[in-house]
N, C-alpha and C positions, 0 to 999 in steps of 0.2 A: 474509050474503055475506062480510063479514069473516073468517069462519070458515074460509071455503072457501079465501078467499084464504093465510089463514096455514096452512093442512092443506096446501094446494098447496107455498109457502114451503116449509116445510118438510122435503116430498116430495124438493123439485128440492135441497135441502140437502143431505139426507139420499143421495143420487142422487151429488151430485158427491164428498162423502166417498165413498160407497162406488167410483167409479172410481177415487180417488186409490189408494186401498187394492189394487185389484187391479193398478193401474199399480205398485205398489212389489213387489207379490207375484210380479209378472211379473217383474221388474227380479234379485229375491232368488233367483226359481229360475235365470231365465238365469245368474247370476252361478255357481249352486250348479252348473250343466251344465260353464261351464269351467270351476274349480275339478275337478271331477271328469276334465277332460281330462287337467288338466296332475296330476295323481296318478296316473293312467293312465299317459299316459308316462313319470312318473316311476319307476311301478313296472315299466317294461318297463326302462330303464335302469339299476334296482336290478338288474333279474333278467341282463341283458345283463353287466354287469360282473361281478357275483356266478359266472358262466361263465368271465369272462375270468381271475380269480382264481383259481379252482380249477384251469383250465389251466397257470396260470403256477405253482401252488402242485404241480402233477402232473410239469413239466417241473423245478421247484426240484427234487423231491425224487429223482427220474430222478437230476440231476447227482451230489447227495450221497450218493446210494447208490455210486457211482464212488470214492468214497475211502475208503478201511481204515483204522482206527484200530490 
């Protein structure tokens, strides 16, 4: 009977590690999802300014073509 009991033991051990472990797995993807938000946005606001540059670098060179050397 002891046997059963420490097979049991062990089971319900072996049971709450394994939730602790998918509580953190849970925890590391959620984390991994916003992480990926905010590089998402970020690369919308790479690409957003990377626009605005090329405009202002389109409108710079419009100006200096205006002067003769």
């Amino acid at each position: 009977m002891q046997k059963v009991d420490d097979v049991a033991t062990n089971v319900a051990a072996i049971s709450e590690e394994q939730a602790a472990s998918a509580d953190e797995i849970l925890a590391t993807s959620q984390n991994m999802v916003e992480q990926a938000k905010t590089i998402s946005k970020n690369s919308e606001d790479v690409a957003n300014n990377s626009h605005e540059l090329a405009n202002t670098s389109d409108t710079l060179s419009s100006h200096v073509q205006q002067f003769k050397i």
